[in-house]
C-alpha positions in Angstrom: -3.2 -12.9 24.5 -6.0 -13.3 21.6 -4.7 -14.7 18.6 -5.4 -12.1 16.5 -3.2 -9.8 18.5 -0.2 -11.7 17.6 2.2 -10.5 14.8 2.6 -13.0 11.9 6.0 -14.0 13.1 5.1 -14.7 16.2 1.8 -16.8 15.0 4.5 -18.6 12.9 6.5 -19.7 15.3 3.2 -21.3 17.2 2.4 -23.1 14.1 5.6 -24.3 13.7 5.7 -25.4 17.3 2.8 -27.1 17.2 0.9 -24.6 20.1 -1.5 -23.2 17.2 -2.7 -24.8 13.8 -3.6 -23.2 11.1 -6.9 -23.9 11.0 -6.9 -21.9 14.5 -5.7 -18.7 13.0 -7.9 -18.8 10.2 -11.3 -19.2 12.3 -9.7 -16.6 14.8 -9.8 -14.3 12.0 -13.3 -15.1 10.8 -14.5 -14.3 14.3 -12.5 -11.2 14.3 -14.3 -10.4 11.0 -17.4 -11.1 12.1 -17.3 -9.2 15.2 -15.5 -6.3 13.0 -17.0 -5.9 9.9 -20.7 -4.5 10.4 -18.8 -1.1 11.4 -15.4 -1.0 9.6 -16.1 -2.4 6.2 -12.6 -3.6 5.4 -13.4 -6.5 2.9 -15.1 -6.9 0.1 -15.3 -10.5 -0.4 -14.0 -13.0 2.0 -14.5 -16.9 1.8 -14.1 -18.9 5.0 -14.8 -22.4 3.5 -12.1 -21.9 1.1 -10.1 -20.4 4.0 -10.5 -23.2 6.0 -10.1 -25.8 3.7 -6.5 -24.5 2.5 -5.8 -24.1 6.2 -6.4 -27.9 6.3 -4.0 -28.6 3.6 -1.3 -26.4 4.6 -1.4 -27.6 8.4 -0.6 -31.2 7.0 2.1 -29.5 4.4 3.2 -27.8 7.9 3.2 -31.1 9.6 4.6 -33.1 7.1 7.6 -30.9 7.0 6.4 -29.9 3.2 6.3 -26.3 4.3 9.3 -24.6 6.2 8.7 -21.3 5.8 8.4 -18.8 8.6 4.9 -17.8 7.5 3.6 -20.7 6.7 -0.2 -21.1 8.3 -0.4 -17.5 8.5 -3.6 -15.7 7.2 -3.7 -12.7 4.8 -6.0 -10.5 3.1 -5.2 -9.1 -0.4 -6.1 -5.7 -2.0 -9.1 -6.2 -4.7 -7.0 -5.1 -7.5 -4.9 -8.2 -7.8 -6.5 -10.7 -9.5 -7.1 -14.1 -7.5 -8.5 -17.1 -9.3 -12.1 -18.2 -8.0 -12.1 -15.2 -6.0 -14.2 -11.7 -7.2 -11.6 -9.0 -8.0 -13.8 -5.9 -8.2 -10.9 -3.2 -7.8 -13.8 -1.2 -5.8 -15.7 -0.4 -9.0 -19.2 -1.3 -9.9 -17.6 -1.9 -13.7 -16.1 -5.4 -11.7 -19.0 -5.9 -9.5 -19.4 -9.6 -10.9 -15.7 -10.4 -12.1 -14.1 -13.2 -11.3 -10.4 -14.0 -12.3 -9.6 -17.0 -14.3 -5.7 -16.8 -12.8 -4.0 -15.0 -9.7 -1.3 -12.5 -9.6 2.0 -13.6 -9.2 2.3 -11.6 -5.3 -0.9 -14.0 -4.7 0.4 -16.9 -6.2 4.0 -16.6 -3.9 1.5 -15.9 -0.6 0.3 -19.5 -1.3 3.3 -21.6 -2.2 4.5 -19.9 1.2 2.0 -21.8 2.8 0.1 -18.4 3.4 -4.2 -18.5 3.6 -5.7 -16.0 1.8 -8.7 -14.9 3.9 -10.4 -12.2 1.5 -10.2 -9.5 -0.6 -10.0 -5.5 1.4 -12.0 -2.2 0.3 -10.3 0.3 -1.4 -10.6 3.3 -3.7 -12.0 3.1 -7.4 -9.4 1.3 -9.4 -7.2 2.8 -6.9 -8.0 6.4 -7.2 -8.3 8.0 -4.0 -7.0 8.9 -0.7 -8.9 7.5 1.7 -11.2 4.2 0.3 -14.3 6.7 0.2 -14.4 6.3 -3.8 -15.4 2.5 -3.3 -18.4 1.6 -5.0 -19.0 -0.6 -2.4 -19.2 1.9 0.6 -16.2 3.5 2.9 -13.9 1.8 5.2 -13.8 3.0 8.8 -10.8 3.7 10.6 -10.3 1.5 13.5 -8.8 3.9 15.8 -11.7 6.4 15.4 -14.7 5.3 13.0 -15.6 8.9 12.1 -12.3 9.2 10.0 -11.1 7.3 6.9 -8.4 5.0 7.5 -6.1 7.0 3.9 -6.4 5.3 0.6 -5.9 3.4 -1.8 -5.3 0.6 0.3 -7.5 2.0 3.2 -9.1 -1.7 3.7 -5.6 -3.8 3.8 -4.6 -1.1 6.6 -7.6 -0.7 8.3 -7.9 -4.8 8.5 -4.2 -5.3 9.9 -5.1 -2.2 12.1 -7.9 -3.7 13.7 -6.8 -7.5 14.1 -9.2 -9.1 11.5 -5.3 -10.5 9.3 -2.5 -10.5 10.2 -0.9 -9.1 7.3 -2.0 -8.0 3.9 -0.6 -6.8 0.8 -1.5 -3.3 -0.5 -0.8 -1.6 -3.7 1.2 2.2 -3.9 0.7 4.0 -6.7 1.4 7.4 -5.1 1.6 6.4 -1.5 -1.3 3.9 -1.3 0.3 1.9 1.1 2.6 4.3 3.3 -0.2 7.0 3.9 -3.4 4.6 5.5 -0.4 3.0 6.9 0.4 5.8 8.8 -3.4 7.0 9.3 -4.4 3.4 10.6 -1.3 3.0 13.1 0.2 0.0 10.8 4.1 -0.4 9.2 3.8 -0.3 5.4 6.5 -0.7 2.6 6.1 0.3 -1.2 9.4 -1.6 -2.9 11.8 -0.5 -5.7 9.9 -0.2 -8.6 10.0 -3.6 -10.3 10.5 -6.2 -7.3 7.4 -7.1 -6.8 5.8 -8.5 -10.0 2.9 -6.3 -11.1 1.5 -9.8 -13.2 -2.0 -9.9 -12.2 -2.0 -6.4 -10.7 -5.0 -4.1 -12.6 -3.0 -1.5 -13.8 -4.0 2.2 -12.5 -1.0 4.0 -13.9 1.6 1.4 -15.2 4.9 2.9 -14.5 4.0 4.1 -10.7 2.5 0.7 -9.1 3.5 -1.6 -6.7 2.6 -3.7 -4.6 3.7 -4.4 -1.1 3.0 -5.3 2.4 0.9 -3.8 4.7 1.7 -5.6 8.7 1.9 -4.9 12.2 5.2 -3.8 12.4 9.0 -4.1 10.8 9.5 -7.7 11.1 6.0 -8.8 9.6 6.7 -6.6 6.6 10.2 -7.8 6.1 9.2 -11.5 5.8 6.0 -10.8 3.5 8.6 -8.7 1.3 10.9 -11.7 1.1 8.0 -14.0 0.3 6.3 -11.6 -2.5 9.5 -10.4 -3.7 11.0 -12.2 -7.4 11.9 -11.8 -10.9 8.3 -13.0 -12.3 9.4 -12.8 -16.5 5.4 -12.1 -17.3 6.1 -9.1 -16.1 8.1 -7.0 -18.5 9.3 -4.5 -15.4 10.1 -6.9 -13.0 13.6 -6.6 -12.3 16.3 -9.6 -11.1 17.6 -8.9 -7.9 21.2 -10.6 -6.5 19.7 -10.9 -3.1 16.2 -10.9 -1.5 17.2 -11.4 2.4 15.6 -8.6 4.0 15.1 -10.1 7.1 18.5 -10.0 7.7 18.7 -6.1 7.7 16.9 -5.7 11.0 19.6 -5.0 13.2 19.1 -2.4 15.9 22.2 -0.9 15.3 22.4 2.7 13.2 26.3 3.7 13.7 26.8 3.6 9.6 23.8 5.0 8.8 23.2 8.8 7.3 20.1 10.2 8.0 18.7 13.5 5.9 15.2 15.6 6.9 14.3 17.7 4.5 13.1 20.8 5.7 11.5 22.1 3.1 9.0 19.4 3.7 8.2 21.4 7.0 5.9 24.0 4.7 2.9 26.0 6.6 0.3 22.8 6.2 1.6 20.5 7.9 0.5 19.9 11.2 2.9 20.5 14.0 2.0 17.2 16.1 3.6 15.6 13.1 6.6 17.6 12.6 7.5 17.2 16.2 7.4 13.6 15.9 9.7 13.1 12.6 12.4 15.6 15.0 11.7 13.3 17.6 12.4 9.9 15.4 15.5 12.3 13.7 16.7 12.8 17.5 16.5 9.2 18.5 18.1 7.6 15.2 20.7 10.3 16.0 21.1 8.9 20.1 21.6 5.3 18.0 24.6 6.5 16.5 22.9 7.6 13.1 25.0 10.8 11.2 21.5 12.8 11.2 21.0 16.5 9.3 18.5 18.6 7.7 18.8 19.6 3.8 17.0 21.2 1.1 14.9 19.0 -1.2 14.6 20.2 -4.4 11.5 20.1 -7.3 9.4 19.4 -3.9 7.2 21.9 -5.8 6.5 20.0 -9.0 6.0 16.4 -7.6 2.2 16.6 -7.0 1.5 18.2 -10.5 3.7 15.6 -12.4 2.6 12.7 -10.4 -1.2 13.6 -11.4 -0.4 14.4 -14.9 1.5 11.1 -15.4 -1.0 8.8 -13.2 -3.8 10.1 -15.1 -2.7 9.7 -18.3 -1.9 6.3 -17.7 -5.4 5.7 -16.0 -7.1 7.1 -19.3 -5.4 4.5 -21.3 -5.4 1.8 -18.8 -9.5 2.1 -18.4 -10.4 2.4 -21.8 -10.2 -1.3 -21.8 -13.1 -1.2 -19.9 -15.9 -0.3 -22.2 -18.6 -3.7 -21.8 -17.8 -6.0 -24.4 -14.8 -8.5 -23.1 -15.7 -8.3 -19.5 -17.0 -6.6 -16.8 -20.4 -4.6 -16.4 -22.7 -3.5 -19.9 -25.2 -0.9 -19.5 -28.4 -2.7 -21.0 -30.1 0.3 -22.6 -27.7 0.7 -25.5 -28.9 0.9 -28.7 -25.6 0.9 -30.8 -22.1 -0.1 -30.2 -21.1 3.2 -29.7 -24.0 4.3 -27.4 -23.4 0.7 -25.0 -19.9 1.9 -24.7 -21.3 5.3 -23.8 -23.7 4.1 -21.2 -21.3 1.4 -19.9 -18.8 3.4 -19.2 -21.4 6.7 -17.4 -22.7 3.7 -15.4 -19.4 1.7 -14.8 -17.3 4.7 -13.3 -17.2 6.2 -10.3 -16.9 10.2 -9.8 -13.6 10.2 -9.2 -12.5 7.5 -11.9 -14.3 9.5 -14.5 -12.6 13.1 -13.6 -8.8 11.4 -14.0 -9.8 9.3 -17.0 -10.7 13.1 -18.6 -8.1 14.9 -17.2 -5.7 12.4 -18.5 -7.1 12.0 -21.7 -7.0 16.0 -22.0 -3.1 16.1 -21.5 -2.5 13.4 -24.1 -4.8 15.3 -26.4 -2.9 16.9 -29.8 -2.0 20.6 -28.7 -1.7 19.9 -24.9 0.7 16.4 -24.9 3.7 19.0 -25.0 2.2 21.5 -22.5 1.2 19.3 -20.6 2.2 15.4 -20.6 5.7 15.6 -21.7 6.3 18.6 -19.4 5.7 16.4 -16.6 7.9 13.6 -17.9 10.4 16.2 -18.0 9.7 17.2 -14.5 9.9 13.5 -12.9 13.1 12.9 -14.6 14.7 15.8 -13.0 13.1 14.9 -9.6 14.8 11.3 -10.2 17.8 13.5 -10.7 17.6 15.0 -7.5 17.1 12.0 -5.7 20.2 10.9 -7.1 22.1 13.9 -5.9 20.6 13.8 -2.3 21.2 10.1 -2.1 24.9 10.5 -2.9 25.0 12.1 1.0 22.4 10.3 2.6 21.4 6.8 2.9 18.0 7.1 4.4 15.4 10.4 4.4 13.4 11.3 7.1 10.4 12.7 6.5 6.0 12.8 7.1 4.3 10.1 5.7 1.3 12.6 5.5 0.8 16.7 5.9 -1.9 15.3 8.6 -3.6 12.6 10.7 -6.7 10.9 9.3 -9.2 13.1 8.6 -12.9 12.9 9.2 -15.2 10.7 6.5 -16.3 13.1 3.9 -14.3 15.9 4.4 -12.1 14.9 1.5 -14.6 14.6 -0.9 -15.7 18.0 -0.3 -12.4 19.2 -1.8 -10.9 17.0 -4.3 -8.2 19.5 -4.3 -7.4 18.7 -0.5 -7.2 15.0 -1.2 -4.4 15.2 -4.2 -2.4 17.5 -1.6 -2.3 14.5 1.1 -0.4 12.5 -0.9 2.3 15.0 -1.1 5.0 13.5 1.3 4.7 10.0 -1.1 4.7 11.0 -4.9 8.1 11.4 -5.5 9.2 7.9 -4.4 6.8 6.7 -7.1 8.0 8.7 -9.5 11.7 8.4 -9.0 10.9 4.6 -8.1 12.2 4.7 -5.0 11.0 2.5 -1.6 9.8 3.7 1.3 8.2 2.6 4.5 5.8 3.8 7.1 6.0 3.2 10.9 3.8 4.7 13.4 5.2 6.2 15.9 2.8 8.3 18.3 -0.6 9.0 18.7 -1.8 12.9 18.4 -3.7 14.5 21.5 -6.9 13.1 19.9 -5.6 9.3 20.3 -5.0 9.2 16.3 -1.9 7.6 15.2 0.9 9.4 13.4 3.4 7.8 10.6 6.7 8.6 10.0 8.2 8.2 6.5 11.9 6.6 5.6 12.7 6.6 1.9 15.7 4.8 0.3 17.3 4.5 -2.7 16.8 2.3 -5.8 17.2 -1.7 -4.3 18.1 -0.5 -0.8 15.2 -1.7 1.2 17.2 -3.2 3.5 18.4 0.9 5.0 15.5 1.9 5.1 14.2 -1.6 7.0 17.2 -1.3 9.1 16.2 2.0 10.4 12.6 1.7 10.7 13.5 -1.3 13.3 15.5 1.0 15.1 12.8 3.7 15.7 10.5 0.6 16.3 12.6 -1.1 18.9 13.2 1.7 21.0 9.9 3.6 20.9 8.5 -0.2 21.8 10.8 -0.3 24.6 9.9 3.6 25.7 6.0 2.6 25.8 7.7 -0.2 28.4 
């Protein structure tokens, strides 16, 4: 077995026992890259003398006994919206073509003190605006599994890079399902935490009170341990929240007797595609064979969660951009005359498509005579979502549902319809806006050999059910494939 196929457990364990060094991960990777890179286009920036030279000083941290940790050696790629000192953190946009970080984000900063190598930064959309990493200034990602579709998006690089074997883990960021949807379009486990246990210190801020970050990996057990490494009350962070326990290795148990499983039907609507609703009954059926109480139910406000999540995200996005405008960092348009016209310019030239329609849609919904109609309507909306949550959550400890209404589509179909794009996120809003986590697993491949994801959402601080599931769909479809 390459090294690159192993999971970042596993690779652990061989640097720990002395059969691998770290140093022998990190140029495994770089080959990988390399080899890789010309036709996926999952990085943006990567640095293998810096890579290497950490590796050296964590192997003799490793060897020295320094470093205990189970991931210790490991490489990882990060997202380019978290900021990682002497690095370039270009969130995809040409308005950070040249910006370099004079600190890193605290999820960064906890990847190293874990003895973790960071190997580059991965491609995604436009300050995080997109489904499928086509908005990157910097050019699409490819999906691994078929190079004619998108690997989903935001974090379509992260994904796409665990996907294909160039990390071995990497964190992502989920603002509306970010992480959980490539996840699911690339064949890869990712989780998006409670709202507020990963610091978001360091993270640029696409909408504020919808981001988090969390890991992208090969399967349940590699996510669990990055979660446990990234996860801490970080006080720079005025959401971060203190948690009593942060042991979620310890929820994978293959055992589902206590657990109550819901699938919401109404989530089985006329677009989704029927490969994929067989294969959530299928994972329903199984968790049910393990012992799990399983039912279907009616989801309500299922209907309101894409236009609140877009109202809200973009109005946060309008006031989280205008920061950008070429005098404190970043790119400045040379032609302008005048302050006001250099913001102007900056800003036409800065942007991306996409980045400039939800910077004007949100500014439009805070705007005096439509905040009401609009804005505060939506707040409205996501509280009573949260409410519903609630309500569902009193009877279930785990929902089963699509991490996406389809499987990866071809490059440049999305753009065509921005419409269509919005509309794939519509299995992963409402855990961003009711701050919930969620995972996604894949599970099958469709008859075109494309992988498709399944969903588990928890409720607030229960990662661990959801965890605890997902590794018992893992486990036994692993030991099906057998």
């Amino acid at each position: 077995m390459e090294i690159t196929e192993l999971t970042a457990a596993a690779l652990g364990k061989k640097i720990k026992a002395g059969e691998l060094t770290a140093e022998d991960a990190v140029r495994a990777s770089y080959e990988k890259i390399r080899r890789l890179e010309p036709v996926l286009h999952s990085f943006i920036t990567i640095d293998e003398e810096n890579a290497l030279s950490q590796a050296k000083a964590v192997q003799h941290k490793i060897e020295s006994k320094e470093l205990t940790g189970p991931l210790a050696g490991v490489p990882v790629a990060v997202k380019d919206n978290l900021c990682t000192e002497g690095m370039r953190t270009t969130c995809g946009s040409n308005m950070l073509k040249q910006f370099e970080p004079c600190y890193s984000a605290t999820a960064v900063e906890r990847l190293k003190e874990a003895g973790m190598i960071v190997l580059g930064k991965t491609n995604m959309d436009e300050f995080a605006m997109g489904s499928t990493t086509e908005t990157s200034y910097f050019g699409a990602t490819h999906n691994p599994w078929n190079l004619a579709h998108v690997p989903g998006g935001s974090s379509g690089g992260s994904c796409a890079a665990v996907a294909s074997g160039e990390c071995f883990c990497a964190l992502g960021s989920d603002t509306g399902g970010s992480i959980r949807q490539p996840s699911a379009f690339c064949g890869v486990t990712g989780l998006k935490p409670t709202y507020g246990t990963v610091s978001r210190y360091g993270l640029i801020a696409y909408a504020s009170s919808l981001d988090q970050i969390g890991p992208v990996a090969k399967d349940v057990t590699d996510c669990a341990m990055l979660l446990e490494v990234i996860a801490a009350y970080d006080s720079k962070d005025s959401t971060s929240i203190p948690r009593e326990h942060y042991d979620f290795i310890r929820a994978l148990q293959e055992d589902a007797a206590h657990l109550r499983v819901g699938i919401p039907v109404n989530y089985f609507y006329k677009g989704l595609d029927p490969e994929i609703k067989k294969a959530v009954l299928e994972a329903g059926e199984l968790l049910g064979k393990k012992g799990a109480f399983v039912e279907e139910f009616q989801l309500g406000l299922t209907d309101y969660a894409i236009s609140s999540y877009y109202v809200i995200a973009s109005a946060e996005a309008s006031s989280n951009l205008a920061r950008f405008d070429g005098v404190k960092y970043g790119y400045r348009a040379k032609e302008g005359e005048t302050l006001s016209e250099m913001y102007r310019k900056t800003r036409a030239q800065g942007f991306g498509s996409e980045v400039k329609r939800r910077i004007m849609l949100g500014s439009f919904v805070l705007s005096s005579g439509y905040y009401d109609a609009y804005y505060l309507k939506a707040l409205q909306a996501r509280a009573l979502i949260k409410q519903e949550f609630d309500r569902v959550f009193a009877s279930y400890d785990v929902i089963l549902s699509p991490a996406a209404p389809t499987v990866a589509p071809k490059l440049g179909e999305s753009l065509k319809d921005p419409m269509q794009m919005y509309l794939s996120d519509i299995y992963t809003v409402s855990a961003n806006l009711a701050g919930l986590p969620g995972i996604s697993l894949p599970w099958k491949q469709n008859a075109k050999g494309l992988p498709i994801g399944v969903q588990l959402l928890g409720d607030c601080f229960q990662e661990k059910k959801i965890l605890q599931a997902a590794y018992v769909l893992e486990q036994s479809r692993n030991r099906s494939k057998d």
